[in-house]
N, C-alpha and C positions, 0 to 999 in steps of 0.2 A: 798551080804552076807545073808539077813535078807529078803528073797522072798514074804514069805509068813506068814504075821504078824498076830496074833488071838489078836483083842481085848475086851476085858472082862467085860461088864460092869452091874450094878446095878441100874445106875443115880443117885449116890451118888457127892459129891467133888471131893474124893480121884480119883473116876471112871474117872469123867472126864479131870482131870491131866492125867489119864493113856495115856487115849485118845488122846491126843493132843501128847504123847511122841510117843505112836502107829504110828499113821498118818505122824511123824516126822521122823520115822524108816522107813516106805513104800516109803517116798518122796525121802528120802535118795539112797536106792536103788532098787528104781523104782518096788517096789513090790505091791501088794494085801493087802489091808488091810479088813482083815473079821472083824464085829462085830458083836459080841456074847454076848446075854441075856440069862439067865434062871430063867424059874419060878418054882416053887413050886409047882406042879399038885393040891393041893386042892384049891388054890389060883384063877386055872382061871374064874371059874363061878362067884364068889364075887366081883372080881374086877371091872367088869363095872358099868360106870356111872350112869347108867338109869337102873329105874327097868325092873327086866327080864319081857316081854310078855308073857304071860303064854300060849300063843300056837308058841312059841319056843322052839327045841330040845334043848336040853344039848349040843348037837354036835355042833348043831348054835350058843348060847350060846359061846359054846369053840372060832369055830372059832372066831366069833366079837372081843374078848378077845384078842384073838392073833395076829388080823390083829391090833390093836389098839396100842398091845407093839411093833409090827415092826415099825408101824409108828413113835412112839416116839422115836424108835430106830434111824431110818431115821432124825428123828427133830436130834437129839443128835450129829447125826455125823455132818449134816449141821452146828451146830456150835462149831464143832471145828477149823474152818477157812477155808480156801480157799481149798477146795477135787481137788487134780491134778491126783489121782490114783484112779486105780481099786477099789472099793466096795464092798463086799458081805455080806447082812444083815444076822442073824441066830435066830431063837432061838430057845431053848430047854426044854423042861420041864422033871424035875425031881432033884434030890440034885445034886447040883452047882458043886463042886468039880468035880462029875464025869462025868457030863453032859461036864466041860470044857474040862478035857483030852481028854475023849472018841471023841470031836470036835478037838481039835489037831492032835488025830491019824488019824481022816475019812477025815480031811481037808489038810493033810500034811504041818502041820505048821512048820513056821524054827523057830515062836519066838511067847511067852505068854507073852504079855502087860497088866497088872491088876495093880489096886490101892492096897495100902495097909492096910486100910480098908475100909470097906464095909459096909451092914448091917448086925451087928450082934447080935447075941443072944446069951442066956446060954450057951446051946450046941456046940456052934463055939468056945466059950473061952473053953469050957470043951475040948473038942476032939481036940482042934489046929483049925480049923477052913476052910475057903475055902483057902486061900491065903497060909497058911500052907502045905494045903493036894493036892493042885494043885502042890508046888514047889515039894512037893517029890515025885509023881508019874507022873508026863510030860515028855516026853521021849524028847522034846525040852527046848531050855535053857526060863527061864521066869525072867522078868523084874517086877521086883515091885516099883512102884510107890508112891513115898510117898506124 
């Protein structure tokens, strides 16, 4: 039924219940499990550990940054238990909501796995939020996760 499963994650709680439901869908019927991070574009330069080298590009910078989320992305799925399926890491940068559709349509997802919440802020409770603005504009069916 459920081929091609997008899982949504933060690395929150909520996320990682998603996750484990996700991976539960794929096993089920022996589909693909993607997971899916987004960042925040002003977010990537700041976020690393160590201070930046100062004859460092921004672009390297970026990269370091990004290689660092897929990895923990990669830690994350490793412990949702025993991986019998397909993998495909992602991530995206820019506002979450649309970064995830815009990855269900490029990805041909059958099914969006996300927690029910996540991190949020003002603006998320103000405008409905990613979880909200994911279910009403995914052209596949989505799964929230409590």
């Amino acid at each position: 039924m459920f081929k091609k499963i997008l899982w949504v994650t933060d690395f929150t709680e909520p996320a990682r219940h998603a996750g484990q439901r996700a991976l539960q869908c794929a096993q089920c019927s022996d589909g693909t499990l993607y997971a899916l991070t987004v960042a925040d574009p002003g977010d990537l330069p700041l976020i690393l550990d160590d201070a930046p080298d100062p004859f460092v590009s921004q672009d390297q910078l970026t990269q370091q940054y990004k290689q660092r989320v897929l990895d923990h992305l990669r830690q994350e799925v490793e412990s949702l238990g025993e991986i019998n399926v397909p993998v495909e890491f992602y991530l995206q940068v820019g506002v979450p909501w649309q970064e995830i559709v815009h990855a269900a349509e490029e990805l041909g997802a059958t099914l969006i796995v996300i927690g029910a919440r996540g991190k949020r802020n003002l603006p998320d409770v103000l405008l409905g939020g990613t979880v909200g603005n994911v279910s009403r504009h995914a052209s596949c069916p989505v799964l929230v996760v409590r």
